[in-house]
N, C-alpha and C positions, 0 to 999 in steps of 0.2 A: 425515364429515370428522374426519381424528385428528390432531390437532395435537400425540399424545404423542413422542420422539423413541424411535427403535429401542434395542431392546437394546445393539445397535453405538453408535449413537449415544450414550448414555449411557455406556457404558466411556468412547467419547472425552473426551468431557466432562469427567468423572471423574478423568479419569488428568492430562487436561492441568490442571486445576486445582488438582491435589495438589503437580503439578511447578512451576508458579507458585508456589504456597505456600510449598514447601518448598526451592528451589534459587533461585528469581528474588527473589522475596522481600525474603528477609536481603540480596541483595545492595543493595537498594533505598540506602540511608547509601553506601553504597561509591561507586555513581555518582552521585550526588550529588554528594560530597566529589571526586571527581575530576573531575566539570566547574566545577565551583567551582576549581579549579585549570589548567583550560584541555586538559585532557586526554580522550579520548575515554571513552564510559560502560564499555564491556567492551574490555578487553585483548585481541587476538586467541586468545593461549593460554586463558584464561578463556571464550570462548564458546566453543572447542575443547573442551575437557570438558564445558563444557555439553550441548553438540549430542551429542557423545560415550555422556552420561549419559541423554537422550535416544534415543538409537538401542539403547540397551542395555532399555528398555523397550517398543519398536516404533516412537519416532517418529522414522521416517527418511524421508525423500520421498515423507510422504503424500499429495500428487497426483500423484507419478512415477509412468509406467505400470511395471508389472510387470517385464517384462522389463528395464527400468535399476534393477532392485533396489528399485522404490518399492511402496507400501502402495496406490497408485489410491483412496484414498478418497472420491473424489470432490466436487464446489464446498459442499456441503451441509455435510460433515464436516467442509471448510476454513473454511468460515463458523465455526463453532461451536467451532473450533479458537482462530480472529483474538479472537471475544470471549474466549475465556479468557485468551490469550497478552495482552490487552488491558488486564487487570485489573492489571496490572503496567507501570511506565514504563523499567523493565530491558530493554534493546535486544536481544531475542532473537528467531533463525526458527531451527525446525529445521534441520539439514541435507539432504541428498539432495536438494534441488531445483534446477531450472533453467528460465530461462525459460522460457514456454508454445512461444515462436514459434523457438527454437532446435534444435524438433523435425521443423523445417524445414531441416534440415541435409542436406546430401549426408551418405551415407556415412564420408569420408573426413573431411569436416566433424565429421563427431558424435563420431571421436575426438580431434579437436584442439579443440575446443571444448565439445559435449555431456556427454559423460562425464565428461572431467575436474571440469565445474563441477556436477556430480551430485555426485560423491565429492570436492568440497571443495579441489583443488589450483589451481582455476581460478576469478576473479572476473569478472562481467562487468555491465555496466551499459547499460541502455536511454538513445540517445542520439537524441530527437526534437526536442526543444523548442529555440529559436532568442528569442535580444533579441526578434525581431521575429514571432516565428509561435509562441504558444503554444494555447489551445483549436483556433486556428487553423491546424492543423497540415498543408495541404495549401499552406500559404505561406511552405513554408522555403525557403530562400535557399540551403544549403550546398552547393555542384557536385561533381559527378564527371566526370572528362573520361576517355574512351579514348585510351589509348596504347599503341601494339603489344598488351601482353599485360598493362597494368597499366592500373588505374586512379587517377588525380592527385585527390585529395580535397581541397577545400579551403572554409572553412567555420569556422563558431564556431557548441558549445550552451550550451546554459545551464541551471541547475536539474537537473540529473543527479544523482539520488541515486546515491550510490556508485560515483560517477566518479572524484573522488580514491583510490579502493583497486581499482579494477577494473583486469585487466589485460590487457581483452581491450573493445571497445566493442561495440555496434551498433550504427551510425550510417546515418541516413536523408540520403538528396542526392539532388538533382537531375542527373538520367541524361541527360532529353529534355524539354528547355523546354517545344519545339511539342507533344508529348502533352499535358502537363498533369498533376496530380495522380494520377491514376487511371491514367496509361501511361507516366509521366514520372521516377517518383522509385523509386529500387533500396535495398536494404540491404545495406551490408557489413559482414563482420566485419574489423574495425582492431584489431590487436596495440597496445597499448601502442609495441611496442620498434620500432615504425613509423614512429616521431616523431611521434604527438601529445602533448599537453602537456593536465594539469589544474591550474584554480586552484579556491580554497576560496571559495565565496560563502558569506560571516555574513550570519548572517540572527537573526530575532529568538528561534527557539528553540533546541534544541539539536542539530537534523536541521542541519547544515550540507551541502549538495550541492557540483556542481563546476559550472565553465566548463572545457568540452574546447574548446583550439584546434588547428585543422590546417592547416596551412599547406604545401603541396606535398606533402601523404602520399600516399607510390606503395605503393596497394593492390593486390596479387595480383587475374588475373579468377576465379579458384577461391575466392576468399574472398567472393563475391556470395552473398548469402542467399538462399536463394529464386530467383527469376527476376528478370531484367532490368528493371525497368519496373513491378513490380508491390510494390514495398516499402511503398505506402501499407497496402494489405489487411494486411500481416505487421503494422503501429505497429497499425491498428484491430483487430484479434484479442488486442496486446498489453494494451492501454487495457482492452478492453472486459471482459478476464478479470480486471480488477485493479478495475474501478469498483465492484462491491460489496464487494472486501474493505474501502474504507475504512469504511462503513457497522459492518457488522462488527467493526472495531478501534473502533469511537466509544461502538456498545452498551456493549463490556466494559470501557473506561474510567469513561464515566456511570455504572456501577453500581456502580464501586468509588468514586468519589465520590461517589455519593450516599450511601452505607453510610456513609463515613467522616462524610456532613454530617448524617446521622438519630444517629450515635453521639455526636456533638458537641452536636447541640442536645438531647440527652437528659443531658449533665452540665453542661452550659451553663447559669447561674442568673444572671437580672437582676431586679432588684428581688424576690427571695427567691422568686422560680419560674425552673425550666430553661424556656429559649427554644422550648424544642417545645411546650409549652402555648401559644404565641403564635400567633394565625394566621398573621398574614402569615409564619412561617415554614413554619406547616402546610402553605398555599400553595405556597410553592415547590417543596417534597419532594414533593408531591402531581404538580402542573405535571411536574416532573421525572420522574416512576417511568410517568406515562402518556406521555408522548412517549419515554421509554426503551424501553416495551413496543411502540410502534407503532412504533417504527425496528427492532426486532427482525423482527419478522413481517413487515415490508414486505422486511428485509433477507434472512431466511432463505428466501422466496418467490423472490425473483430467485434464489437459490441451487441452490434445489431445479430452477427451471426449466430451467437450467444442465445441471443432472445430467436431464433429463426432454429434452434435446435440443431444447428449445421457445427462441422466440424470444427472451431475455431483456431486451433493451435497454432496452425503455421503463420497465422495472420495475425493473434497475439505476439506470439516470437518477435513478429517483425514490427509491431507496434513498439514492443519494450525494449527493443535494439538503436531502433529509430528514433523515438521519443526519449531514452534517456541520452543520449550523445547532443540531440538536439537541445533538450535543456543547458549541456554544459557548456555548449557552444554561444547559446544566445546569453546566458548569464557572462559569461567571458567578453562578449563583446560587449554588453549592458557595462560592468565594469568600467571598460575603457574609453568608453564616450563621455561616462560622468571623470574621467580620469583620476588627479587624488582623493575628491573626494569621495570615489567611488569604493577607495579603497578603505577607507574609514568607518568605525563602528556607528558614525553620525547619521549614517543611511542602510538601510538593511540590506544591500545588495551583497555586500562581503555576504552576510549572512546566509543567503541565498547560493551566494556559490559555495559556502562549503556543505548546506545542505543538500544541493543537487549533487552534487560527485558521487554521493552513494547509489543512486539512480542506476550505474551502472555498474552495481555488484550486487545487491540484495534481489531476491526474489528473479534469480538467474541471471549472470554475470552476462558481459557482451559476450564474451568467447561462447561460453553453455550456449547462446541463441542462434550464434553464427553457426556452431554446429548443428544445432537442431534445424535452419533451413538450410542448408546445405545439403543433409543429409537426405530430407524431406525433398529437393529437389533430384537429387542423384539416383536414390533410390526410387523414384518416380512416384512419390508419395504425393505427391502438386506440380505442377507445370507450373514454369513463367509465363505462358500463354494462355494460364485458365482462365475462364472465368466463369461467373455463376451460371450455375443452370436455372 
């Protein structure tokens, strides 16, 4: 068993951590100061050259397949990408990508939709989630009606990251009551310029999402994703590819917070010794660096399996269960070592814990996963005693 990462592996590594270092960085004061001001963290033109400066050293849609110009690096090399890109609170992805399930396109779809939002001229946002149907998402409410050659969409989401700047949705409704979930619910692609409408949901960090509403949008029947009736499978393909990256983004955050809380309590002196000679903080830093390594390995496993064609799920589940509680846990104690001033907007750690809290509720709540193994165990869908074959 080698648990060292490939030569490839380590370039990636490598490379993307230098660009963090050295481009994401310094920007760190900059977005700051301009959420502090009510303005978004990167300027469109600014992450333009970013991505820019990025593809000019290979990272261009490194899980695009090949043929749309990407790198194919596959869920492993994305994994270990999330934590580097993580180690930074600078809102940055490479460019060249596009959703997983977009590859679901007709033909004629993949150039008005696919390609464009490959090469950047096109935004588009995953629109599942409803007031009333979140983990629960075979209980959304939103209809589609057939008429002649269109279909009348109408419905409200909610929590759409980057629905306010998308200009293109995907949106999940109700096709066929009497099927059900599994025969019943279609996905279309909705323009913008089709009349729907976003609003800004504040929330308590600085991920701000939308509310799409739609109110008699008449959707083309060529703008149906996939097949008629079968849109739930396309949201579960979407979900299930994104459940370990939050894992992932949690690793590379906890480890720059703990860095920064071992360098603190190493100049940190209360009663004429630095606070790292204290246990109780020895403790925490300790608590923290082993549940940061066991969220690594649980998370890079479901990755690997990803790329190995194997079942993933239950092993994501427990990636996104484990690594989001573990983020809030290490940011919490990160806090309390830098003590007041950790509480202070003069260091980004506040920032960080109210970013990490969402961790565990977007993209399946702790409860959603604790059921999902649970269930996966009882029903004898996986053993605690398995392992690979």
């Amino acid at each position: 068993m080698d648990f060292r990462l490939s030569l490839e592996e380590k370039m990636i590594q490598r490379t993307v951590r230098n660009f963090v270092k050295n481009e994401l960085m310094p920007l760190e004061q900059d977005v700051l100061r301009n959420e502090r001001e009510g303005r978004p963290g990167l300027d469109p033109e600014t992450l333009r050259v970013l991505q820019h400066k990025a593809k000019a050293i290979g990272f261009w849609g490194i899980n695009t397949p090949e043929e749309y110009g990407g790198a194919n690096l596959g869920s492993l090399a994305m994994a270990i990408t999330l934590m580097e890109l993580a180690r930074t609170f600078v809102p940055f992805d490479f460019g060249g990508y596009a959703d997983n399930i977009l590859y679901a396109c007709t033909d004629e779809q993949k150039q008005r939709y696919l390609i464009p939002t490959i090469e950047g001229t096109r935004r588009s946002c995953f629109a599942l989630t409803e007031p009333g149907a979140g983990s629960d998402a075979a209980n959304i409410r939103a209809t589609a009606v057939k008429d002649g050659r269109e279909w009348v969409l109408n419905g409200e989401k909610i929590f759409i990251t980057n629905g306010n700047e998308a200009d293109f949705a995907m949106v999940f409704a109700v096709t066929d009551k009497e099927k059900g979930p599994r025969g019943g619910i279609t996905c279309f692609l909705v323009d913008r310029e089709l009349g729907w409408r976003s609003e800004r949901v504040r929330t308590m960090g600085e991920w701000d999402p939308a509310a799409l509403i739609f109110e008699d949008v008449r959707v083309p029947e060529e703008n149906v994703l996939g097949e008629v009736g079968y849109g739930l499978e396309l949201a579960m393909r979407w979900i299930g590819a994104a459940r370990w990256a939050i894992p992932a983004r949690a690793v590379g955050s906890a480890e720059r917070l703990l860095n920064m809380a071992i360098e603190y309590a190493r100049t940190r002196t209360t009663f004429g010794e630095p606070i790292a000679d204290r246990q109780a903080i020895q403790w925490m830093i300790a608590d923290s660096a082993v549940e940061i390594d066991a969220t690594k390995w649980i998370t890079l496993k479901a990755a690997w399996m990803a790329d190995e064609g194997m079942d993933n799920r239950h092993q994501a589940s427990m990636a996104k269960l484990y690594g989001a509680n573990m983020a809030n846990r290490v940011v919490d104690r990160v806090l309390q070592i830098h003590g007041g001033m950790g509480y202070t907007k003069e260091l980004p750690i506040e920032r960080w814990y109210r970013e990490m809290r969402v961790f565990r509720i977007f993209d399946g709540t702790d409860e959603i996963q604790r059921h999902i193994i649970a269930r996966n165990l009882i029903k004898g869908h996986v053993r605690v005693d398995d392992f690979l074959d």
